[in-house]
N, C-alpha and C positions, 0 to 999 in steps of 0.2 A: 504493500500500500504506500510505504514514505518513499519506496523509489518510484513510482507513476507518479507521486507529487511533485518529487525532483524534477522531475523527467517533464510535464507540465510547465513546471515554473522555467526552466530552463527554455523550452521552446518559445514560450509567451517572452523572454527575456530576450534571447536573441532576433526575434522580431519586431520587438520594439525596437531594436537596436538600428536594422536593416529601415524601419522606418525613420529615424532620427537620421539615421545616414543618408536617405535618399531626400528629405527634407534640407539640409547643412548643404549637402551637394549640390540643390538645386537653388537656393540662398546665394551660393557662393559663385556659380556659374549666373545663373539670369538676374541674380540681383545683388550684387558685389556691397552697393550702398548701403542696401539693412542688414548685410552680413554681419559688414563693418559695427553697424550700428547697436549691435547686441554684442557685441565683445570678438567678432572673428570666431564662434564656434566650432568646435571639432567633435568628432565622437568620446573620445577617451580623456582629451585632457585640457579640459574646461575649469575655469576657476568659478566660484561660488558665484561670483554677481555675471557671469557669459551666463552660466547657467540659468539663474533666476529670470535674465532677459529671454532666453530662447524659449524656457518654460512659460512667459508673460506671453510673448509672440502667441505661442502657441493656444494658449488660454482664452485670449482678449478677441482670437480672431481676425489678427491681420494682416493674417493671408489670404483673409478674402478679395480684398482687392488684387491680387494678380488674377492676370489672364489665364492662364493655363488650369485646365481642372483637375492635371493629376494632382498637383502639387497640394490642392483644395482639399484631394482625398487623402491623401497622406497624412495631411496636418489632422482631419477628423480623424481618422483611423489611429494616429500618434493618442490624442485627445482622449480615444475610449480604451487605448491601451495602459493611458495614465491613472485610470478611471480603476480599470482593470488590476493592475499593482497598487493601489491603496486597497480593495478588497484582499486580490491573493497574498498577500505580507503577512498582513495579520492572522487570515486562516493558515497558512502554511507554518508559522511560528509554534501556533495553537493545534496543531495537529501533532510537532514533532513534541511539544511540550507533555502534551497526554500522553505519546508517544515512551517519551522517557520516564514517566510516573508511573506506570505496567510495570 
């Protein structure tokens, strides 16, 4: 059971990932200026306030003004993924926790 959770969280983690990446990618290629504007974001090594900008970006919706609609779906799909790790963290914790009290 706690390894299909692993195994879970892991998949839902590395797609978040691949979403954030293909987000930062396209940031950084079609729109160099707000790239700039949130700190120059990377996948892996982001400082606290890039981060809180990219995660604001992300939040406040203002990617809706670009043209392009992948980029639109991404950034939802990033949105319900973040949505998605505030619930799985805490049940995943609260599993292994029980877990180890057996």
């Amino acid at each position: 059971m706690n390894e299909a959770i692993i195994l879970i969280f892991f998949i839902v983690l590395l797609n978040g990932l691949f979403l954030q990446w293909k987000v930062v990618k396209f940031l950084k290629k079609e729109h160099p200026e707000v790239w700039k504007s949130i700190g120059s974001p990377n996948i892996f090594n982001n400082s606290i306030p890039t981060s809180y900008k990219l995660h604001k970006f992300i939040w406040k919706k203002y990617y809706t003004n670009f043209e392009k609609s992948n980029i639109k779906k991404y950034c939802n799909i990033l949105r319900y993924y973040q949505i998605f790790y505030l619930i799985l963290i805490p049940f995943v914790f609260f599993v292994f926790a029980l877990g180890i009290s057996k």
